[in-house]
N, C-alpha and C positions, 0 to 999 in steps of 0.2 A: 809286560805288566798286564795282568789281568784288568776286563774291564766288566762295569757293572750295566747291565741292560737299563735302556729305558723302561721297558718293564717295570722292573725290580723298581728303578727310580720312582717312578708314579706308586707304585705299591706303596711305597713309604710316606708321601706324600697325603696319600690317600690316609693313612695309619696315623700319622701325628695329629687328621683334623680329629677334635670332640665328637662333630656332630659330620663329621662325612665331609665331602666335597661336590661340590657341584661342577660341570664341565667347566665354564668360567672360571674357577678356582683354581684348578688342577691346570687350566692354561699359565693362570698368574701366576702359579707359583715355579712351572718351568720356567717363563720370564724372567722372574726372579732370580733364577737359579743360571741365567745369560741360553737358557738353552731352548727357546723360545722358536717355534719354525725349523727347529732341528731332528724332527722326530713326529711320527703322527700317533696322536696321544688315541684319535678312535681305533685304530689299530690294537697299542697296548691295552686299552679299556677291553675290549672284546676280548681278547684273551684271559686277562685278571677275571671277565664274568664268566668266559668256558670253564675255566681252569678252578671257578669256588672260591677264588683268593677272593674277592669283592663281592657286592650284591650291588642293586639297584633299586630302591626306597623310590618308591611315586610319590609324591607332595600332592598339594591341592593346586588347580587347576591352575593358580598365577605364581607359584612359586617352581624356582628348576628342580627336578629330581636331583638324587642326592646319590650319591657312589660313598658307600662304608663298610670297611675291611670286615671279614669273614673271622672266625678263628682259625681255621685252616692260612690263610693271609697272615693274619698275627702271626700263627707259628715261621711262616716263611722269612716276615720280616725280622724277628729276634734270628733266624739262622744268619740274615746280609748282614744285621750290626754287627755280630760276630767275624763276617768273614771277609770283611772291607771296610776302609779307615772312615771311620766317623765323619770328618771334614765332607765327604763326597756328599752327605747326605742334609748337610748344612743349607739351609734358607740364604745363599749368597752364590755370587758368582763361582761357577764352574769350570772345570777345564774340559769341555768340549770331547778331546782326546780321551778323557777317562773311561767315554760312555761309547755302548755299540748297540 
């Protein structure tokens, strides 16, 4: 069975907030997602920032910076919706085994 990177996972993640996500956010919603401590999210972020998928938005001095998808990013994540079952990208518990 093909599986979908954490990568890709936080990309999307990152794509469904309005206004971006902040590190905190992007934690809770792996959490969320049962996949919490199973991956290192600064890892995935540093690449999504090499690779143009994301930016990185500085706030004012008491609020967190803010991570929100590129259009380059969009285009990537319309190709995952496409090419892996919706459920996987669902705000609920995950199966673990899906992800590499």
């Amino acid at each position: 069975m093909k599986k979908l990177s954490y990568v890709d996972l936080i990309l999307v993640i990152i794509c469904v907030a309005k206004n971006g996500r902040t590190w905190y956010t992007i934690e809770r919603a792996l959490s969320q997602r049962g996949l919490g401590g199973l991956c290192n999210p600064a890892v995935a972020i540093k690449s999504l920032l090499s690779s143009g998928k994301i930016t990185l938005v500085q706030q004012e001095d008491s609020v967190p910076d803010v991570y929100c998808i590129t259009d380059s990013g969009q285009r990537h994540v319309q190709y995952l919706l496409n090419e892996y079952p919706k459920e996987w990208f669902a705000p609920t518990e995950q199966n673990p085994d899906s992800f590499c």
